[in-house]
VEXLO-109554 format. One record per residue (C-alpha): x negated, z negated, y negated. Coordinates in steps of 0.02 Angstrom, whole numbers. Each point is the difference from the previous one (the first is absolute). Layout:
<lumtis>
+--------+--------+--------+
|   east |     up |  north |
+--------+--------+--------+
|      X |      Z |      Y |
...
+--------+--------+--------+
</lumtis>
This chain:
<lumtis>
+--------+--------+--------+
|   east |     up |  north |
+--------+--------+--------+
|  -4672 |    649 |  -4401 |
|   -143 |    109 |    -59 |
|     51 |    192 |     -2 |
|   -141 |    105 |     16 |
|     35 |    163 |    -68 |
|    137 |     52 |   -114 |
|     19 |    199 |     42 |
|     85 |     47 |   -152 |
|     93 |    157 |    -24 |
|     43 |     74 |   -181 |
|    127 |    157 |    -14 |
|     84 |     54 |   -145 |
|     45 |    166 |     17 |
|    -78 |     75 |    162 |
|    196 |     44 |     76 |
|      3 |     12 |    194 |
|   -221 |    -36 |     -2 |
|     54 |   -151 |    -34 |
|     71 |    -57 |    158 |
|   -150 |     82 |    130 |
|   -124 |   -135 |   -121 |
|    112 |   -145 |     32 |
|      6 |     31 |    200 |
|   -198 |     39 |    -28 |
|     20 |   -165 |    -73 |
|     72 |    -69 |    122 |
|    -97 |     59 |    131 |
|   -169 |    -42 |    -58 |
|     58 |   -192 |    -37 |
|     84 |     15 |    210 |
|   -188 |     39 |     28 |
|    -48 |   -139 |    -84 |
|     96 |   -124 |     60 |
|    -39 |     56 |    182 |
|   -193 |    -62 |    -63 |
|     59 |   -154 |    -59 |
|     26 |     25 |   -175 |
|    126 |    -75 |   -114 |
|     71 |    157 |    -93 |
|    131 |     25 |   -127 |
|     65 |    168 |    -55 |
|     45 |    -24 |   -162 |
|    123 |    167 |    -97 |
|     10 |     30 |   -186 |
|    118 |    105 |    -92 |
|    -85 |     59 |   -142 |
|    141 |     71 |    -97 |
|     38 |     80 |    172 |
|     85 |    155 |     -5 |
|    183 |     -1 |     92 |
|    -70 |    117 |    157 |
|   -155 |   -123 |    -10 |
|    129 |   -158 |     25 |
|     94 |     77 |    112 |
|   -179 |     51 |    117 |
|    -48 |   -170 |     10 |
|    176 |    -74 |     -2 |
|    -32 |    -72 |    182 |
|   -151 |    -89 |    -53 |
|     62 |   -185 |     16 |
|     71 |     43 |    174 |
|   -177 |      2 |     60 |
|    -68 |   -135 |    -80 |
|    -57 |     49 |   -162 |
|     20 |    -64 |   -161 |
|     52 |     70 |   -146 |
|    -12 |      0 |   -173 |
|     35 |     80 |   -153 |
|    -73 |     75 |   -180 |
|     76 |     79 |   -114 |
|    -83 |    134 |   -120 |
|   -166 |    -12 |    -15 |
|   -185 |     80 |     11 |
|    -74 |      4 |    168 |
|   -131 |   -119 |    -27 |
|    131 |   -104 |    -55 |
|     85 |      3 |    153 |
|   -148 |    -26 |    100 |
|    -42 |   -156 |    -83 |
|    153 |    -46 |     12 |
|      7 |     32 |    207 |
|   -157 |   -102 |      5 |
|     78 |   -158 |    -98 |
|    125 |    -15 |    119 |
|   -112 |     55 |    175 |
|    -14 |   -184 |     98 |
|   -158 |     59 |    102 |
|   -151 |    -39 |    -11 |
|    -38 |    187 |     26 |
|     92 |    146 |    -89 |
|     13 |    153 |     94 |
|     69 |    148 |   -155 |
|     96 |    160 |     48 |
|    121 |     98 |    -74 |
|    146 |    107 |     29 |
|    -94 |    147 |     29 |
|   -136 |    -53 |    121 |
|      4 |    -68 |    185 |
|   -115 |   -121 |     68 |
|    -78 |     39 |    192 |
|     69 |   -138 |     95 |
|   -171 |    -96 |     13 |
|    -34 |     -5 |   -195 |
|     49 |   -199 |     -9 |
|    -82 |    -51 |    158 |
|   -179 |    112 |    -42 |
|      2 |    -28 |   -198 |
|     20 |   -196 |     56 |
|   -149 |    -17 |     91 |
|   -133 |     85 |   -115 |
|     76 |   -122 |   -150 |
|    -32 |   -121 |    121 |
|   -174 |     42 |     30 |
|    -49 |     36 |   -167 |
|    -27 |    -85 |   -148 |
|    176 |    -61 |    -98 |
|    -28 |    111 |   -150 |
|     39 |    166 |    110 |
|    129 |    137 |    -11 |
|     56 |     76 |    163 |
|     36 |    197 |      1 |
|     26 |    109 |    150 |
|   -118 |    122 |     81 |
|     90 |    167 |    -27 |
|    140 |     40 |   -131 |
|    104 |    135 |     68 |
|     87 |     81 |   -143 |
|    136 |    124 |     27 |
|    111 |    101 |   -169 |
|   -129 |     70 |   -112 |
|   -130 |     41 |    120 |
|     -5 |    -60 |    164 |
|   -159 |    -92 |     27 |
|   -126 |   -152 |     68 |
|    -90 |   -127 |   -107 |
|   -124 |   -111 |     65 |
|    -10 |   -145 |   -134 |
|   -175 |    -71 |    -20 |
|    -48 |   -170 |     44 |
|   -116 |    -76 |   -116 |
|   -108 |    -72 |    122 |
|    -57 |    186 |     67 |
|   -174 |     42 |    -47 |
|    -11 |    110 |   -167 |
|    161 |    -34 |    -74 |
|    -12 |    -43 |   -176 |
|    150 |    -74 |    -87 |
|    -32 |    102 |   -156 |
|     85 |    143 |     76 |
|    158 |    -91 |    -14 |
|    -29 |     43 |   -202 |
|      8 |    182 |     33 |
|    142 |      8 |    129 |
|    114 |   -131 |     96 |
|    -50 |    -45 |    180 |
|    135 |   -103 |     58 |
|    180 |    -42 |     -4 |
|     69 |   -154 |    -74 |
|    119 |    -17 |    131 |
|   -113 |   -102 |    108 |
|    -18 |   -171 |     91 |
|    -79 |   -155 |    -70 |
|     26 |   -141 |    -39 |
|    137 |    -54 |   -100 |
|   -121 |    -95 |   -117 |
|   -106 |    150 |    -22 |
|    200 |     94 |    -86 |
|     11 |   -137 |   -103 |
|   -166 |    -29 |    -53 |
|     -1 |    191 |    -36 |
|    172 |     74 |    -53 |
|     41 |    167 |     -2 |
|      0 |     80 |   -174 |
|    171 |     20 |   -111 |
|    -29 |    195 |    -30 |
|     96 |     91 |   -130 |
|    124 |    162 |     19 |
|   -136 |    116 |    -12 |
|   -107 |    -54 |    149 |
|    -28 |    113 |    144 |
|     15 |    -46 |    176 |
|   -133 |    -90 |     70 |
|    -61 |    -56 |   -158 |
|     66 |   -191 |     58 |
|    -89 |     19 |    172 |
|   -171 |     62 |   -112 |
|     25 |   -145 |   -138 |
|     11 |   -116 |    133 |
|   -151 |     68 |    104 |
|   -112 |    -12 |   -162 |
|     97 |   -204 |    -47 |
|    -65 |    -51 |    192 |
|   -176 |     73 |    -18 |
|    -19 |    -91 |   -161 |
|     76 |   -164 |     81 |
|   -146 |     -5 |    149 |
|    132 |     67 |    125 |
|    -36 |     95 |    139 |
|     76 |    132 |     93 |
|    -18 |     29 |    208 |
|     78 |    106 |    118 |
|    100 |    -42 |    135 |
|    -66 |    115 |    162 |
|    125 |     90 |     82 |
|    140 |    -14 |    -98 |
|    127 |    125 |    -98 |
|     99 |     16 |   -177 |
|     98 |    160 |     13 |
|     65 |     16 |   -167 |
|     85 |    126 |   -143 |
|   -136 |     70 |   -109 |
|    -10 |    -36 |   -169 |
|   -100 |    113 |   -118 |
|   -166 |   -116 |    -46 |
|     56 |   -126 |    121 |
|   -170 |     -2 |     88 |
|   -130 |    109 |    -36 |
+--------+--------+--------+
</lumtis>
């Protein structure tokens, strides 16, 4: 049976976060599935953290899967969640971000609708620690925008939904110690553009996640 998106969470060392993004998780694929989906939610422990474990101990009881990592850079362990994702579509969070319960069902239809080499992002990230505060990702079908700008500062979060061919095809970068954060989300923005990839926006839909300094721009 064809499964049609693998919503894939990674946590490592989030603590108690950890378990409000698995019952996001689990929410968003309930959503889903109500639309007729086929949706697995798929948890790895990236060298999780015993508080992390213990958040997301009750993981299996509804249904998801889980796996595990051991030590290892974060794009790593993203490529590594993506080898073992069985959708066709991958659906990214982590253990410090919550979806809004129609993220699965809305992302869906505009990779549906568009053209295979897109990437999926939300309307509005809602960032709280470190400033609370809205982003409104672009879509690269607006009028005006010019993908240069993604040289100068990063527009979107790697976290995303696409394809699972479109992971593969493009991995996420192995970045050394002395990377800052959202240098993977910006490496990978930059590896995308240069692949012919394009990003859209999902209307109406949320990521309310922990800022990162130079996460988005």
């Amino acid at each position: 049976m064809t499964i049609d998106i693998s919503a894939v969470l990674v946590v490592s060392e989030e603590g108690p976060r950890a378990g409000i993004a698995l019952h996001s998780a689990i929410d968003a694929a309930g959503a889903a599935r109500q639309q007729g989906l086929d949706v697995e939610v798929v948890v790895v422990l990236a060298h999780a953290t015993p508080a992390t474990r213990l958040a997301v101990g009750a993981a299996e009881e509804h249904g998801a899967r889980v796996e595990h990592i051991g030590g290892v850079d974060p794009g790593t362990a993203l490529n590594y969640a993506v080898s073992v994702a069985k959708g066709t579509y991958v659906a990214m969070l982590d253990g410090g971000a919550l979806w809004s319960e129609n993220w699965l069902v809305e992302a869906h239809a505009v990779a549906q609708a568009s053209p295979a080499h897109t990437i999926v992002h939300p309307e509005v990230h809602w960032f709280y620690e470190q400033g609370r505060e809205l982003y409104f990702p672009p879509d690269q079908t607006e009028p005006g925008f010019d993908p240069a700008a993604v040289r100068l500062g990063n527009c979107w979060d790697a976290l995303a939904f696409a394809a699972a061919s479109i992971y593969r095809a493009v991995p996420f970068a192995a970045l050394g110690a002395d990377a800052q954060p959202g240098d993977l989300d910006w490496a990978w923005s930059i590896a995308t553009l240069d692949a012919g990839l394009q990003h859209r926006v999902a209307p109406q839909t949320l990521n309310f996640r922990r800022r990162r300094p130079r996460t988005l721009r």
